[in-house]
N, C-alpha and C positions, 0 to 999 in steps of 0.2 A: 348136637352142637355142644360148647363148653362155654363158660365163664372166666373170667380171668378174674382171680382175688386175693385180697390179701393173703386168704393162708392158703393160696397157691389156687391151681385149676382144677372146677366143678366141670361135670360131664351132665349134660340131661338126655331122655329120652323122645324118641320121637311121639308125637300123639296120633290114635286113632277116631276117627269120625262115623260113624253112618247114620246118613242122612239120607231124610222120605217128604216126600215134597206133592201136594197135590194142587194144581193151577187150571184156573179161567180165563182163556181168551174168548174176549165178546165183541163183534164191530157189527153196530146197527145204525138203523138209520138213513143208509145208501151211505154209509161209512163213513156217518160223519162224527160220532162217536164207537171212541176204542175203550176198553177195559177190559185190564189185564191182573188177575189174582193170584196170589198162593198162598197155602196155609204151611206150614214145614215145620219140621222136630228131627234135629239132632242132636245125638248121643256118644259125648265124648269120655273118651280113656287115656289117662295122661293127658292130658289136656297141657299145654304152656302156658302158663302163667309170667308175668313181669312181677316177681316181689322186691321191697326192699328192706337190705339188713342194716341196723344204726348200731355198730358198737357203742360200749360203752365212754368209751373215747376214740375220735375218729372217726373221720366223711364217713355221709351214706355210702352202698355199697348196693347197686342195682344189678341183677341177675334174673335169669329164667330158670325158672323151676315145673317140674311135672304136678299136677295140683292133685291128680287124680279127675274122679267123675264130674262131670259136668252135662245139664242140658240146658239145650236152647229152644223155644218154641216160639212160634210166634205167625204175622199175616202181615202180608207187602201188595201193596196197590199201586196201580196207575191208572190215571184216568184223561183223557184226552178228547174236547169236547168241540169240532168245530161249527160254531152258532149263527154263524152265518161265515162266506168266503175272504173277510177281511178280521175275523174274530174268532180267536179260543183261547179257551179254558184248558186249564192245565191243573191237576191235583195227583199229588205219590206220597207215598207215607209207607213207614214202617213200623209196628207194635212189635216188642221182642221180652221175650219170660226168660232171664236167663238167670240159673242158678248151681252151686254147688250138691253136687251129692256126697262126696268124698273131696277132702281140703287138709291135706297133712304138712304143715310147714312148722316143723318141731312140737306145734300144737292143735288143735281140731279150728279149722276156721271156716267150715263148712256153712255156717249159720249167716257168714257175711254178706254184705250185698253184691256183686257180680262189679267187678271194676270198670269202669269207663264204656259200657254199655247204657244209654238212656234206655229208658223205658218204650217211648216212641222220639219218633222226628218225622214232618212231614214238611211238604211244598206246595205253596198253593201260586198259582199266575194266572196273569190274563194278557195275552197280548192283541195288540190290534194294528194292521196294516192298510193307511193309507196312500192311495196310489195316483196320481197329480202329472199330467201331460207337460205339467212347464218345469215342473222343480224332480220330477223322480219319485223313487217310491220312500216312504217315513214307515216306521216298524216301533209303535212304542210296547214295552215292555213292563208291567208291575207285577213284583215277585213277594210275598211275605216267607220265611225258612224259620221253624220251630222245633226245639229239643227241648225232653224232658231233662228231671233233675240226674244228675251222675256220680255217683262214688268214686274218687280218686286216693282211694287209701293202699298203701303197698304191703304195709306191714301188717302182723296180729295185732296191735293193739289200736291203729286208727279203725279195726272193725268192732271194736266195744264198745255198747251204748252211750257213754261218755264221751267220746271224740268220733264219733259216724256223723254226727251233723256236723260238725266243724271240717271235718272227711268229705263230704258232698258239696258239689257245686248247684247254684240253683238252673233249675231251666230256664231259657231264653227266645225269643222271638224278634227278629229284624225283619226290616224290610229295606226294598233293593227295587232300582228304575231302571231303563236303559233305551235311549231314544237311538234308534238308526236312520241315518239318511242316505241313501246310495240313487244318486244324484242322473244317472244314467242307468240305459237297460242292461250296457254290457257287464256291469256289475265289478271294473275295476277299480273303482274309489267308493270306499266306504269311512264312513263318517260317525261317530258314537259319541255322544255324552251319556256317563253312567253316574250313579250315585249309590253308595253300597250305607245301611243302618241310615238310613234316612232319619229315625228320628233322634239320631245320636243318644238310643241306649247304652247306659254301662251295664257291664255282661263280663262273668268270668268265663273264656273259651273254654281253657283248659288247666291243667294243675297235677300234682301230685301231695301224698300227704303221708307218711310214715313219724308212729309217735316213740317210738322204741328209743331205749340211751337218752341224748340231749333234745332229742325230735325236731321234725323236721315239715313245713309244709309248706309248698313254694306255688302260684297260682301264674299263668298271663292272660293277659285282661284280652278281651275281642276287642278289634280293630274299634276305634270311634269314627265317625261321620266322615267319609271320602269321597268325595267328587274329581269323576277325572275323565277329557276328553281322549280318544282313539282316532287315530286318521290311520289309514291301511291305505294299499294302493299295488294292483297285481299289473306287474308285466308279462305281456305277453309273447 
């Protein structure tokens, strides 16, 4: 691929991967529980990278670059529990080790912390279906969704001990509801009220941060407290 920039058009290379993966599928129970594992590590060469350059005067300047080596290691789960026929449990996650081996961007930045990869994130639910001869069947929903902390720094200098914390976004945990009502068997009207960050935390989503020239660090906030109904309706 290429860049388009000020002092004209960069060229990158493509990156290679190989990756080895070992996984557990389990259903016990009379299949009323599932879990499913992997443990995996890959092994990247040229790897792409998003860096950003700040002249000394004049806008950032965002491009892709080849980083060099990189791995990634890490273990991804799901779990799915049904606990009785109107009740399960839900739990996924993923933990990931990811770091530079080689990091040539005019200067060694091999040492920095991996961009915009948490550490982990996982899911936990429970959902439960009521089912009523007069009113149809009710489907409620509680979800809580959690990520570690994240490095969003682009440049060499937001990876120096001095601006890496101000470079990182903290991690965060929401939670989320979602009642359905489908009111007949045929199952052409369906009904929702949701609620997403129920308890109206404030939480940085995402960001980027480069300190290089004038510097630069620009953050948006996650969504705060929304409540919002859904009516659907299939013809047939």
């Amino acid at each position: 691929g290429f860049n388009v920039l000020q002092a004209g058009i960069g060229h990158y290379k493509p990156e290679y991967v190989i990756s080895t993966e070992l996984g557990l599928k389990l259903d016990a129970f009379d299949r009323r529980l599932r879990f499913n594992s992997a443990i995996y590590n890959s092994d990247y060469r040229d790897i792409q990278v998003v860096v950003a350059d700040i002249p000394s005067l004049g806008a950032p300047e965002i491009s892709t670059n080849n980083a060099g080596l990189a791995q990634m290691r890490g273990v991804e789960f799901e779990l799915t529990w049904l606990l009785r026929d109107s009740f399960i449990l839900k739990a996924s996650g993923n933990y990931i080790d990811a770091e530079f081996l080689e990091f040539d961007d005019q200067v060694d930045r091999s040492a920095e912390p991996f961009p915009f990869i948490p550490k982990f994130v996982y899911n936990l639910s429970a959902r439960y279906t009521l089912l009523t001869s007069d009113f149809g069947q009710f489907d409620l929903v509680l979800s809580r969704n959690a990520r570690d902390d994240q490095f969003i720094g682009g440049d060499a200098m937001a990876g120096l001990a001095q601006f890496r914390d101000d470079a990182t976004i903290k991690g965060f945990s929401t939670w989320s509801s979602r009642i359905t009502w489908t009111p007949s068997d045929d199952g052409k009207l369906v009904v929702a009220l949701y609620g997403n960050n129920l308890t109206d935390k404030e939480y940085v989503a995402t960001g980027s941060a480069a300190y290089s020239g004038f510097g630069s660090n620009s953050i948006t906030m996650g969504k705060e407290r929304n409540i919002g109904l859904e009516v659907s309706y299939r013809f047939d």
